[in-house]
N, C-alpha and C positions, 0 to 999 in steps of 0.2 A: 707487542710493539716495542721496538728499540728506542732506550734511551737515549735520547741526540746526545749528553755527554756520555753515555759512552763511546758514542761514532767518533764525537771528536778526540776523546780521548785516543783509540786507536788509530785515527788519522795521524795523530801527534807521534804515537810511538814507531810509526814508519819513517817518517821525518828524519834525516840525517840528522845531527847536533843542533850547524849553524842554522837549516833551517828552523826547525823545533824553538831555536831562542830568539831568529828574527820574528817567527809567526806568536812568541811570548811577545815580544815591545808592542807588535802592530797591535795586539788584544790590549794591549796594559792589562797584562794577567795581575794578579793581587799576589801580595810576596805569598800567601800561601801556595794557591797556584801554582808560580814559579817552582816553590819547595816540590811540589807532588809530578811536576813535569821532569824537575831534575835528578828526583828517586826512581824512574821512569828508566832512566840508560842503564 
């Protein structure tokens, strides 16, 4: 079975930028989070 974070993970990594950081606010990712979605680009 798939990890659902992983799904979302690589939903994220398709994501342009602007999207990738407006769909971080909508989440209120956690500053770690943010940190691992922005080592990501």
């Amino acid at each position: 079975m798939v990890d659902p974070r992983l799904t979302v993970c690589t939903v994220v990594h398709t994501l342009d930028r602007d999207e990738r950081l407006r769909l971080i606010s909508a989440r209120k990712a956690t500053p770690r989070e943010r940190r691992q979605y922005e080592g990501m680009r």
